[in-house]
HTML snippet that shows the backbone in 3Dmol.js (N, CA, C, O; Angstrom):
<script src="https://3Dmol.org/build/3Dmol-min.js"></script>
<div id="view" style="width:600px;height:400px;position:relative"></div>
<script>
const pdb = `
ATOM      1  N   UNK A   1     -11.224  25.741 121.595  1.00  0.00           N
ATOM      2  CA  UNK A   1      -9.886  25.971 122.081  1.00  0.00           C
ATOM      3  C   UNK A   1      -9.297  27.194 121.409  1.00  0.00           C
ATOM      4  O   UNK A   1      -9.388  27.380 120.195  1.00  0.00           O
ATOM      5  N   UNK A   2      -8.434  28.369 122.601  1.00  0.00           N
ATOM      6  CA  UNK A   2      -7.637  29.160 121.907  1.00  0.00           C
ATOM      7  C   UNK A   2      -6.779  28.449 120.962  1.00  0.00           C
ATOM      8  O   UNK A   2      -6.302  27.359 121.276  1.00  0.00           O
ATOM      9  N   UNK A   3      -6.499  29.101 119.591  1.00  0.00           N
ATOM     10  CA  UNK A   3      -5.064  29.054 118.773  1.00  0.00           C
ATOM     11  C   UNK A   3      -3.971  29.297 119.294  1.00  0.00           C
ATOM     12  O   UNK A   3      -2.856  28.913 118.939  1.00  0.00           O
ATOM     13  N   UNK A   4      -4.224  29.853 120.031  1.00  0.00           N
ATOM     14  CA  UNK A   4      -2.842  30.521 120.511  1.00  0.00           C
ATOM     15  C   UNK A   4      -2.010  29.265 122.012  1.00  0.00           C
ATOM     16  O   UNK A   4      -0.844  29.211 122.403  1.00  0.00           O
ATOM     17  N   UNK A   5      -2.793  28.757 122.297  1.00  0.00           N
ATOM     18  CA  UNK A   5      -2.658  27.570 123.584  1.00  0.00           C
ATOM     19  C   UNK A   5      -2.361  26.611 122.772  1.00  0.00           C
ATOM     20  O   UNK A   5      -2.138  25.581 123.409  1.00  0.00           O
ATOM     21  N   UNK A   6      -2.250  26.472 121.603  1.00  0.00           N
ATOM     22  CA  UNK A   6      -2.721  24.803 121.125  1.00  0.00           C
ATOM     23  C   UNK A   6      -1.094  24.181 121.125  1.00  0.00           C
ATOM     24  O   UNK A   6      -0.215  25.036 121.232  1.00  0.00           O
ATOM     25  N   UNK A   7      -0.809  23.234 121.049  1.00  0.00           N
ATOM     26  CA  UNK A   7       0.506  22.532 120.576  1.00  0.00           C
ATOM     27  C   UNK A   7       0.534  21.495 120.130  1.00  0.00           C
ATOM     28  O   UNK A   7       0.188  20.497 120.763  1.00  0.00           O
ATOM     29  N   UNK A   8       1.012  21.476 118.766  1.00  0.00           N
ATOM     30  CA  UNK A   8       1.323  20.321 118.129  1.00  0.00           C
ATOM     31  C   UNK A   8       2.255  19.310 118.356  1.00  0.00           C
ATOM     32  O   UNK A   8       3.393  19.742 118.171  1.00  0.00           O
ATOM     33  N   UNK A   9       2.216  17.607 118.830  1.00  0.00           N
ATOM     34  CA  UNK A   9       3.026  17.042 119.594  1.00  0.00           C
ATOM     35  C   UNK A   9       3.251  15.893 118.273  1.00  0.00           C
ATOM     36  O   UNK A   9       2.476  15.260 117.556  1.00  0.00           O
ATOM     37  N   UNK A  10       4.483  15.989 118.367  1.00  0.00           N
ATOM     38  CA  UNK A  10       5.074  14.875 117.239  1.00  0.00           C
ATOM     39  C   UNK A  10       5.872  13.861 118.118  1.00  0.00           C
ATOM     40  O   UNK A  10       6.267  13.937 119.282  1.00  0.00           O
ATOM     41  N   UNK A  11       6.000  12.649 116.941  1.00  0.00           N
ATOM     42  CA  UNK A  11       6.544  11.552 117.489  1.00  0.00           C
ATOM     43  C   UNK A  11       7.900  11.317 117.336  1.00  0.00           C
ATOM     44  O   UNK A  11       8.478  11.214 116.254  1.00  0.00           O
ATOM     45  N   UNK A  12       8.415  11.231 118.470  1.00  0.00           N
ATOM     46  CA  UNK A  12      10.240  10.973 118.251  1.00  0.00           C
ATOM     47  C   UNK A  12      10.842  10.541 117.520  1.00  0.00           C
ATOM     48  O   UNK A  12      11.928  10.927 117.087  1.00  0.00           O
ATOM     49  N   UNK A  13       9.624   8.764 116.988  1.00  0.00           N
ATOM     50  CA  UNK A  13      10.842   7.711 116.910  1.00  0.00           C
ATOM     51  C   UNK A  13       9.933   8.078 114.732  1.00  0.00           C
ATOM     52  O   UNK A  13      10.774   8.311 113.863  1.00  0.00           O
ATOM     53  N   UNK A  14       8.861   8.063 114.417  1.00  0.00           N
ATOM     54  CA  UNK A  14       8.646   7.927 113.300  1.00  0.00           C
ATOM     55  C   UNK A  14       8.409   9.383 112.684  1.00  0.00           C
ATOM     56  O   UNK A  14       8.263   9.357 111.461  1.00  0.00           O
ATOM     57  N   UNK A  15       8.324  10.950 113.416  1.00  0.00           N
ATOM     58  CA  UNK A  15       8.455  11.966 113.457  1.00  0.00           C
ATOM     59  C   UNK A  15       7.245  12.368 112.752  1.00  0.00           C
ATOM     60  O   UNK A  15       7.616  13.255 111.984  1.00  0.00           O
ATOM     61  N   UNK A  16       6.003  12.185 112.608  1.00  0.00           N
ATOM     62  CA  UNK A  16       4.629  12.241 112.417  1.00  0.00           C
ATOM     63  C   UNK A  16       3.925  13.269 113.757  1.00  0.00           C
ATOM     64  O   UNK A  16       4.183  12.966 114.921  1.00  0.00           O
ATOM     65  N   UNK A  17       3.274  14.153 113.524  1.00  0.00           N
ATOM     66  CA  UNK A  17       2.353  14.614 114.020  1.00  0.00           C
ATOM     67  C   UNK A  17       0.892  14.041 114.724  1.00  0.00           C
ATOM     68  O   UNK A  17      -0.115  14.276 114.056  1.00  0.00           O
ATOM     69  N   UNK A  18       0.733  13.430 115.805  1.00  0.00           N
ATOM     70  CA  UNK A  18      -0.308  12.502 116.263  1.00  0.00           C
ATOM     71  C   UNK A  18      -2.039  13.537 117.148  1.00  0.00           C
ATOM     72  O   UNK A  18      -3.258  13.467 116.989  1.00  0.00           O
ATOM     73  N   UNK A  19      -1.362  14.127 117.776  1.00  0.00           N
ATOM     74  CA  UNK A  19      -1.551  14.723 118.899  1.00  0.00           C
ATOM     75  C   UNK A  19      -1.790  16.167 118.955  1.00  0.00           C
ATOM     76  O   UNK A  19      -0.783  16.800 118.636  1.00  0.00           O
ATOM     77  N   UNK A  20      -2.875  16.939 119.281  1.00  0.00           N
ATOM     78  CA  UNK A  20      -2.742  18.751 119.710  1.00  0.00           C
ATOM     79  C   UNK A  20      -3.425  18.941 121.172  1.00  0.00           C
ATOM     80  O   UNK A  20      -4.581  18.648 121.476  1.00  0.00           O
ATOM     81  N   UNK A  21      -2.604  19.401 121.847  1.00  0.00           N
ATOM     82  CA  UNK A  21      -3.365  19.534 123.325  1.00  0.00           C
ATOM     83  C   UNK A  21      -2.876  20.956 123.673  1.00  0.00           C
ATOM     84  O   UNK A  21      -2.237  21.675 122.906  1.00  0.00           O
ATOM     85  N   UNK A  22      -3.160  21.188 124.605  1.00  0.00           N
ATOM     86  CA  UNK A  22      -3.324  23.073 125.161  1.00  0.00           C
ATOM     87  C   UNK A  22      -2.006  22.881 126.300  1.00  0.00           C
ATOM     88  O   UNK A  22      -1.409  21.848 126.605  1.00  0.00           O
ATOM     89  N   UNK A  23      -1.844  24.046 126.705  1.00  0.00           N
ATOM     90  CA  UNK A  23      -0.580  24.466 127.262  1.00  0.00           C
ATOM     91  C   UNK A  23      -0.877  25.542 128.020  1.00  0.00           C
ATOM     92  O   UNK A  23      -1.498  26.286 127.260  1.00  0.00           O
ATOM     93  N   UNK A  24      -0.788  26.090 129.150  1.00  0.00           N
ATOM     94  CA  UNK A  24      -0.575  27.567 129.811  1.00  0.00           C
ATOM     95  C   UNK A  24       1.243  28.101 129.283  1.00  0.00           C
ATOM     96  O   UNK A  24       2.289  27.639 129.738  1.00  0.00           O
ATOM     97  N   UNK A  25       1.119  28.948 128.444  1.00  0.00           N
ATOM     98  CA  UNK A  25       2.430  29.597 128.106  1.00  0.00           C
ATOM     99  C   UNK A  25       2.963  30.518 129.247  1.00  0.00           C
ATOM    100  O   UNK A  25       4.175  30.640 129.421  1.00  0.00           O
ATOM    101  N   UNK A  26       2.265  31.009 129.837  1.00  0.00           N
ATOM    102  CA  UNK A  26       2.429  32.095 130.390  1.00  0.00           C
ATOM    103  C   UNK A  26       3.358  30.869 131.940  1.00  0.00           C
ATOM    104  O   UNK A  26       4.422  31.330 132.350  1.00  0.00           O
ATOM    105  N   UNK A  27       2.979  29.791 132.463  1.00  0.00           N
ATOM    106  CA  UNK A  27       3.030  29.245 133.442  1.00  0.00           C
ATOM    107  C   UNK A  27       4.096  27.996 132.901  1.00  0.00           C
ATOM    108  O   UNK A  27       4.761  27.492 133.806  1.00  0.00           O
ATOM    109  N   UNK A  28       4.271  27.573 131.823  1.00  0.00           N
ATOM    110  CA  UNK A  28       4.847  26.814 131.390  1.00  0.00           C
ATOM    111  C   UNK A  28       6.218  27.583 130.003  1.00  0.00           C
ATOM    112  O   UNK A  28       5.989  28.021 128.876  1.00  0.00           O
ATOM    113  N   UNK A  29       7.124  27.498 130.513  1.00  0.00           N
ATOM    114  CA  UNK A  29       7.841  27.980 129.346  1.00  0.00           C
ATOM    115  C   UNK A  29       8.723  26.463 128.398  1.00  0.00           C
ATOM    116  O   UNK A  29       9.055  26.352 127.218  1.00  0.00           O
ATOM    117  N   UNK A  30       8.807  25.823 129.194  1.00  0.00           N
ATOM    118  CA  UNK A  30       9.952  24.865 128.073  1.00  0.00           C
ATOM    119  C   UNK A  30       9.105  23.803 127.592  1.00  0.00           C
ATOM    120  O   UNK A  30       8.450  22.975 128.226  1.00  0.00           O
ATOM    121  N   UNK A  31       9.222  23.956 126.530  1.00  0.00           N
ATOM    122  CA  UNK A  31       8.583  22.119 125.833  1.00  0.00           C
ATOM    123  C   UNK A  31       7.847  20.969 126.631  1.00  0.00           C
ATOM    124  O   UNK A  31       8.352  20.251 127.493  1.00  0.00           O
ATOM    125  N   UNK A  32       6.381  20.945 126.101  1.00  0.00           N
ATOM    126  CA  UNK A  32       6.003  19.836 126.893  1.00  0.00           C
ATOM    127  C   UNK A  32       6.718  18.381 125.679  1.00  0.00           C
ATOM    128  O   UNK A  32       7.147  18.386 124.525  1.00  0.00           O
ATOM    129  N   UNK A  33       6.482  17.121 126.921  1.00  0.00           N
ATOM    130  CA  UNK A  33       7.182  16.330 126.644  1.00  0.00           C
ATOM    131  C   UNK A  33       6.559  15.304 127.109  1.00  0.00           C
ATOM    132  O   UNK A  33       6.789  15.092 128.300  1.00  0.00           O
ATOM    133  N   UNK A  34       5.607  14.342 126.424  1.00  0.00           N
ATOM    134  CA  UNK A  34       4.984  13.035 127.331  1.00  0.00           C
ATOM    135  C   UNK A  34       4.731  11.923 126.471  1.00  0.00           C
ATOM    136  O   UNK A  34       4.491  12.140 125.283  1.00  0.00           O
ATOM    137  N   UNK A  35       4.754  10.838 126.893  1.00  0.00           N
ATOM    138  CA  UNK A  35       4.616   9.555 126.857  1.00  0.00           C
ATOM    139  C   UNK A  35       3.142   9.538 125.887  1.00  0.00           C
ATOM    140  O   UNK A  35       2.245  10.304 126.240  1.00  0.00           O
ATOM    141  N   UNK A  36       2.920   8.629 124.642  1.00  0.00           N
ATOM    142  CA  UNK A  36       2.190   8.582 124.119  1.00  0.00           C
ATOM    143  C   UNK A  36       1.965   7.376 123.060  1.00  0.00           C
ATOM    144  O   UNK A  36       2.889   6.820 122.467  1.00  0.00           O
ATOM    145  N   UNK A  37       0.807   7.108 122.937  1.00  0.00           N
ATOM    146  CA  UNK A  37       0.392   6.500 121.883  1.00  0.00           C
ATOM    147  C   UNK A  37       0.494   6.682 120.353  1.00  0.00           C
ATOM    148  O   UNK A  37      -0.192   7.565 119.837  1.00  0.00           O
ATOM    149  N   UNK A  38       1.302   5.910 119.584  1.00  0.00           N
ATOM    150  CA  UNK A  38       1.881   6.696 118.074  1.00  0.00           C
ATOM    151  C   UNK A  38       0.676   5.409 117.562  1.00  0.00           C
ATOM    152  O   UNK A  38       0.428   4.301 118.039  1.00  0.00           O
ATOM    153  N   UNK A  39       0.149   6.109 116.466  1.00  0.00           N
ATOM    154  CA  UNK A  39      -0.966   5.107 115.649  1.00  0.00           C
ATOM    155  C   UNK A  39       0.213   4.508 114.682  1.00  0.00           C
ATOM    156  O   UNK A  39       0.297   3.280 114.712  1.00  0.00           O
ATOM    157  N   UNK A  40       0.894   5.013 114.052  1.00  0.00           N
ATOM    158  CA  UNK A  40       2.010   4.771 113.172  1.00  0.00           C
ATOM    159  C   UNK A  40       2.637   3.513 113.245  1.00  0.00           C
ATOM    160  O   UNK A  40       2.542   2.516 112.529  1.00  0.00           O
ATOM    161  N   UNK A  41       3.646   3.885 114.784  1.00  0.00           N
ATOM    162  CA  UNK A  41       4.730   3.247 115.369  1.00  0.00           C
ATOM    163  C   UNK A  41       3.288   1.995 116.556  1.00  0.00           C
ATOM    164  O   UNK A  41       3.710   1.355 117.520  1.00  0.00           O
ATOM    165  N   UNK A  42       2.478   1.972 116.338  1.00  0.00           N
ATOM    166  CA  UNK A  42       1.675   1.079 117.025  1.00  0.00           C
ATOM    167  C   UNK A  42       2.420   0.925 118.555  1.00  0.00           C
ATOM    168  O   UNK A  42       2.324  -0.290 118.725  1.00  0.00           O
ATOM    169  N   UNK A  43       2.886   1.292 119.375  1.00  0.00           N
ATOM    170  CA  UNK A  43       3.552   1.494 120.510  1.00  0.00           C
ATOM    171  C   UNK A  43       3.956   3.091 121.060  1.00  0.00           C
ATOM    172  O   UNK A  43       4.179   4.092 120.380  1.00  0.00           O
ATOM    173  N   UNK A  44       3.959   2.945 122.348  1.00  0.00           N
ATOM    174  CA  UNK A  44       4.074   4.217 123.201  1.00  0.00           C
ATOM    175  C   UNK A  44       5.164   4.729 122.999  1.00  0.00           C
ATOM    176  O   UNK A  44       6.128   3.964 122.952  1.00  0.00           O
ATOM    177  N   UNK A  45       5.362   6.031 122.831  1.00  0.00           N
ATOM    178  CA  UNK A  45       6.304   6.407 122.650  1.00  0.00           C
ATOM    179  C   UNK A  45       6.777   7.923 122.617  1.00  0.00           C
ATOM    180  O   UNK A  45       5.835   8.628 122.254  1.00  0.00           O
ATOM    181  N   UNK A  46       7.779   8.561 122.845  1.00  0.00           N
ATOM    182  CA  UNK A  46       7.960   9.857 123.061  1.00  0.00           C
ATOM    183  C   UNK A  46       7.502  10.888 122.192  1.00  0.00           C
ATOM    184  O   UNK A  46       8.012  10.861 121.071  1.00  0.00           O
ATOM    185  N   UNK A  47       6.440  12.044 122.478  1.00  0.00           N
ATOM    186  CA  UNK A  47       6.104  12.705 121.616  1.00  0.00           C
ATOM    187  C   UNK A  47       6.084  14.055 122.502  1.00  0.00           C
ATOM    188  O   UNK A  47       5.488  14.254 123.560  1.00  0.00           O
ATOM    189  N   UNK A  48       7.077  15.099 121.609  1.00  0.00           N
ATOM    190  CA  UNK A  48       7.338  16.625 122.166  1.00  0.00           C
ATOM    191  C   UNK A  48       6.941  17.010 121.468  1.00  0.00           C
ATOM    192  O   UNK A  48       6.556  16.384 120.480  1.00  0.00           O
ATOM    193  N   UNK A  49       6.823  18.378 121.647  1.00  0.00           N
ATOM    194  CA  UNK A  49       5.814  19.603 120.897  1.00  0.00           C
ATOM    195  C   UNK A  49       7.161  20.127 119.998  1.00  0.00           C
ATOM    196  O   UNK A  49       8.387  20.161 120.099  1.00  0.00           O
ATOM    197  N   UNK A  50       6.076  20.515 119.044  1.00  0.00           N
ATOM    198  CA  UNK A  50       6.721  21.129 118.003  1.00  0.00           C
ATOM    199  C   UNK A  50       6.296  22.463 117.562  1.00  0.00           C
ATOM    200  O   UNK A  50       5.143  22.722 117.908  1.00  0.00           O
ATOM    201  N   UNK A  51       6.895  23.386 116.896  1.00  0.00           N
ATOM    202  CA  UNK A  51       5.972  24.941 116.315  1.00  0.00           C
ATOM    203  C   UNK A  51       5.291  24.443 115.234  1.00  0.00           C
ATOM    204  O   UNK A  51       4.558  25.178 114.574  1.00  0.00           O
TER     205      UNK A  51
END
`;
const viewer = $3Dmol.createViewer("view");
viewer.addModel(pdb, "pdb");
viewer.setStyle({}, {cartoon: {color: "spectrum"}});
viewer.zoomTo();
viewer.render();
</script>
């Protein structure tokens, strides 16, 4: 994977880092934002990207 695509997706509710998945920047400009599995918080839960 490019470095430059990557995004780090943290968790809303316990604010931990879970997750890195890719992105088109060029096609996507605002914050991805999806539904996820927190190992932490053992339940689904909101995780947005972070820098």
């Amino acid at each position: 994977m490019a470095r430059e695509n990557l995004a780090k997706m943290k968790c809303e509710v316990c604010k931990t880092v879970n997750y890195f998945t890719t992105r088109n920047k060029k096609k996507l400009k605002e914050k991805l934002a999806m539904k996820k599995h927190c190992k932490k918080c053992k339940t689904h839960t909101m995780h947005k990207e972070v820098k």
